[in-house]
C-alpha positions as CSV (number, residue, x, y, z in Angstrom):
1,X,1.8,-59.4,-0.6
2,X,2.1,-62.8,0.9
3,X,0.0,-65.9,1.6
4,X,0.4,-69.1,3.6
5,X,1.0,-71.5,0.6
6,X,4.9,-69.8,-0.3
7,X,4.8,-67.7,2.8
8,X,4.5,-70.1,5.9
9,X,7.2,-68.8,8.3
10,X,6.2,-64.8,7.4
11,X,2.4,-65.7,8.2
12,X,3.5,-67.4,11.3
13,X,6.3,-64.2,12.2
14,X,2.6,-61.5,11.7
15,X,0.6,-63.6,13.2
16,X,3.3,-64.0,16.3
17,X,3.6,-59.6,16.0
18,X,-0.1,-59.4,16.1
19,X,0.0,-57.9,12.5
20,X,-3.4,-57.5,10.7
21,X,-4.2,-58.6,8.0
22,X,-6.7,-58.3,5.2
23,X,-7.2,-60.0,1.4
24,X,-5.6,-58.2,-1.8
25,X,-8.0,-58.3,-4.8
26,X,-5.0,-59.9,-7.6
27,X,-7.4,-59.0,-10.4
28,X,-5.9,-56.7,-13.0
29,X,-7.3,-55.6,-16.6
30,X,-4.8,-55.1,-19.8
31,X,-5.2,-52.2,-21.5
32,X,-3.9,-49.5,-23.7
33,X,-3.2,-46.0,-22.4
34,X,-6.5,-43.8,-22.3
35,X,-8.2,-46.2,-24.2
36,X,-10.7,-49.0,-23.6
37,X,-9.5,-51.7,-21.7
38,X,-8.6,-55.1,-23.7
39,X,-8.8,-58.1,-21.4
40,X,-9.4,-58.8,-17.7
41,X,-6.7,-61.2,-16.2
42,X,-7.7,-63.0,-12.7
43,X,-4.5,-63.9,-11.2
44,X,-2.0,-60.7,-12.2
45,X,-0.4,-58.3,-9.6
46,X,0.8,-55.9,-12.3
47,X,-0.7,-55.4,-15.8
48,X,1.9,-53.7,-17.6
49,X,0.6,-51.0,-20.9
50,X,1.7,-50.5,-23.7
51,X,-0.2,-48.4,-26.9
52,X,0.6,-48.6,-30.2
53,X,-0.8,-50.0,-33.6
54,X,0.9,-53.5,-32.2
55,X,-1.2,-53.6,-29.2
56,X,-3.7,-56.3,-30.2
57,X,-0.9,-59.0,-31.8
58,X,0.9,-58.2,-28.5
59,X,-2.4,-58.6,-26.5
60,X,-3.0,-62.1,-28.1
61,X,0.5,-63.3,-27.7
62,X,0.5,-62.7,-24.2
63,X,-2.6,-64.5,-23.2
64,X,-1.0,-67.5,-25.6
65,X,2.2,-67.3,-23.1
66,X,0.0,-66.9,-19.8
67,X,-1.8,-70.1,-20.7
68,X,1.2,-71.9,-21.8
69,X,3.6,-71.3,-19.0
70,X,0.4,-72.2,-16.7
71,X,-0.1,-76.0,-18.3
72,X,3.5,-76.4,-18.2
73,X,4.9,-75.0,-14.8
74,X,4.7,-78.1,-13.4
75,X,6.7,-80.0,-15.7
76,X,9.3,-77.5,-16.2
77,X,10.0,-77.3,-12.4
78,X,10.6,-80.9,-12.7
79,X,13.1,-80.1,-15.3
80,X,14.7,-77.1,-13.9
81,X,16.1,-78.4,-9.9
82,X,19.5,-77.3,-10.0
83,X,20.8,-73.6,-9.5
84,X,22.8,-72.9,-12.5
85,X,19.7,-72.9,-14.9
86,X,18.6,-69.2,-14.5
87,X,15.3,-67.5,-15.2
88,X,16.9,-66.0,-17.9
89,X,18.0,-69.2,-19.7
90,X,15.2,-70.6,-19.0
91,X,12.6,-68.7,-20.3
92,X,14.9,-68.4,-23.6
93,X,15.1,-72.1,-23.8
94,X,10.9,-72.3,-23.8
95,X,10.5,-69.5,-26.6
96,X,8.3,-67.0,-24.7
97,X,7.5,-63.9,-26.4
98,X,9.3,-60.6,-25.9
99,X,5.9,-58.7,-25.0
100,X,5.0,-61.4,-22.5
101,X,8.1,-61.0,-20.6
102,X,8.2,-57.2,-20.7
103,X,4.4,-56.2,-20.3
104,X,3.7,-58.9,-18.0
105,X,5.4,-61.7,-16.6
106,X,8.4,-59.6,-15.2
107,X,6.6,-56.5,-13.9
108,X,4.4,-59.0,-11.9
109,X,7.6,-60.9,-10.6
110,X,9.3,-57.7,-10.1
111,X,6.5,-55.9,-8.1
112,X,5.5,-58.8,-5.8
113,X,7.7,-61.9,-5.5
114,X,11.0,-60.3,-6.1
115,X,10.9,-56.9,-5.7
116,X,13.9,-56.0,-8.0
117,X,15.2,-54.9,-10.9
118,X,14.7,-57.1,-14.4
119,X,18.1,-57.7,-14.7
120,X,18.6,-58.8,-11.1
121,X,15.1,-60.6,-11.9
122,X,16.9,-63.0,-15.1
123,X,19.5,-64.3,-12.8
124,X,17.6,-65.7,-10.3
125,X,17.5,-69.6,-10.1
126,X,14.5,-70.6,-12.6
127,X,13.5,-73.2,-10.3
128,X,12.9,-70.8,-7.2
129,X,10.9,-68.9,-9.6
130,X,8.4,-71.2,-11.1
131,X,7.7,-72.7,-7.3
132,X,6.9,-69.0,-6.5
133,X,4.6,-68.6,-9.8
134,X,3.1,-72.0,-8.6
135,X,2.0,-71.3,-5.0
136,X,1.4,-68.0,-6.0
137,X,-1.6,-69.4,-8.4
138,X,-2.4,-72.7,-6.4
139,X,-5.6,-70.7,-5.0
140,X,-4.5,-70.1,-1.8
141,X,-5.4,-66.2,-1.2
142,X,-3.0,-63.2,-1.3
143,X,-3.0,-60.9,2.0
144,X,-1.3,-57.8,2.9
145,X,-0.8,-56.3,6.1
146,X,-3.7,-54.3,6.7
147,X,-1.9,-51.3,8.6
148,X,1.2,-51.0,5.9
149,X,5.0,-52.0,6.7
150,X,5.7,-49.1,9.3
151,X,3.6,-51.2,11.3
152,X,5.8,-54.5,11.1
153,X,8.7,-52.0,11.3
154,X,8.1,-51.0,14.7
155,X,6.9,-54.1,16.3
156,X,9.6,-55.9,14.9
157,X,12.1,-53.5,16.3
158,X,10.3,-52.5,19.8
159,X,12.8,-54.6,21.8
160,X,15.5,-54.0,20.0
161,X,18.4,-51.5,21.9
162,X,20.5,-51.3,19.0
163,X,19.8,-50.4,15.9
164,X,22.3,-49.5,13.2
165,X,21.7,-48.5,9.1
166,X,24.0,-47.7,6.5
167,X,26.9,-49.8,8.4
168,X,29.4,-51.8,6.5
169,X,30.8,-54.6,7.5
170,X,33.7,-55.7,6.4
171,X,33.8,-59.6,7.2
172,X,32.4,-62.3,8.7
173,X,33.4,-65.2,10.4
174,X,31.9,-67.8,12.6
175,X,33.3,-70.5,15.5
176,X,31.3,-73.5,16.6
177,X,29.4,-70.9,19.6
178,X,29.0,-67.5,17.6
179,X,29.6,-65.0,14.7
180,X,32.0,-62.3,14.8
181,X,31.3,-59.1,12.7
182,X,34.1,-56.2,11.6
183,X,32.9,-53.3,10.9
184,X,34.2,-50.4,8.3
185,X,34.9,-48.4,11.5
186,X,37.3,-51.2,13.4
187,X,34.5,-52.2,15.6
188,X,34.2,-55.9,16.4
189,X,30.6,-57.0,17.4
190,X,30.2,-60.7,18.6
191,X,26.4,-62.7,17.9
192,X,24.8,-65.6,19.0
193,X,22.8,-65.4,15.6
194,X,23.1,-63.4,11.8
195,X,20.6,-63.2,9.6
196,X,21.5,-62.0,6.1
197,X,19.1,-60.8,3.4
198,X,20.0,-61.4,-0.2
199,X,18.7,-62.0,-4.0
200,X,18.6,-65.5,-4.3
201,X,21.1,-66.3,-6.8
202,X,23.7,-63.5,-5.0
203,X,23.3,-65.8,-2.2
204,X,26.8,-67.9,-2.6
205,X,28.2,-65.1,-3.4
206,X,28.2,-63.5,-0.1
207,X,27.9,-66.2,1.7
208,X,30.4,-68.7,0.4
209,X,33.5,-67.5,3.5
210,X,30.9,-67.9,6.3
């Protein structure tokens, strides 16, 4: 899911490819397992459910958190600029509850923004999150591509002659024209250009020798 508002190159990049696209419908209900459903939410990806004699305390404690971390965003991103404060940290630091985090915040992060792992998740920069969380609620509609990903797959890749997967490669290097790639196999491929795709905050990390 995407949208022009934190998207603006990728809309651009489908609408260049010719990729259709068509709304996603963001609303989502909480609800407990099997049973009746507890509260409609307008602007989730990813209701996570949990069941359980708790259900209703936890039900209430989230909405409290939704609401708060909505009237605040704002200011917090203000607060939060540099890299070294974490999601993690962050979201520590402004007492949000354990069932808010787990059932909801981080199963929508996870599932559309991110797409990885929880743990991966707390380490990225808490600044780079709360934009996301911003545009992602600033109205602006949510699309999706209307055909599914194998379709941006193979247009992406049509004029493409070589196409490599599972290759390692064991440094980079750059000179003021080009970038030179090793490879696990003692190949040496030259480029005009590289393009790496990373987490966010493994980004100096593998980047820091190029």
């Amino acid at each position: 899911m995407f949208n022009e508002a934190l998207w603006p190159n990728l809309c651009q990049l489908y609408r260049d490819l010719g990729i259709d696209t068509a709304p996603v419908d963001r609303s989502q209900t909480f609800g407990e397992l099997a049973n009746h459903p507890i509260f409609p939410v307008g602007d989730s990806y990813f209701a996570g459910m949990t069941s359980g004699r708790f259900w209703q305390a936890e039900c209430r404690q989230i909405r409290q958190d939704i609401q708060r971390m909505k009237k605040s965003a704002d200011d917090d991103l203000a607060n939060c600029q540099r890299d070294d404060i974490d999601f993690q940290t962050y979201l520590d630091s402004r007492g949000y509850s354990a069932p808010f985090r787990e059932f909801f915040l981080f199963p929508s992060l996870s599932s559309t923004v991110c797409t990885c792992s929880y743990e991966s998740l707390s380490h990225y920069p808490a600044a780079l999150i709360l934009k996301a969380m911003i545009s992602l609620t600033s109205g602006d509609r949510l699309l999706r591509a209307r055909n599914g990903s194998n379709e941006i797959v193979q247009r992406l890749t049509a004029s493409l002659a070589d196409i490599r997967c599972n290759t390692a490669v064991e440094s980079v290097q750059k000179d003021d024209h080009q970038v030179h790639l090793s490879l696990n196999a003692g190949e040496r491929i030259t480029v005009d250009h590289l393009v790496m795709a990373t987490f966010a905050w493994n980004r100096e990390k593998s980047v820091h020798r190029i």
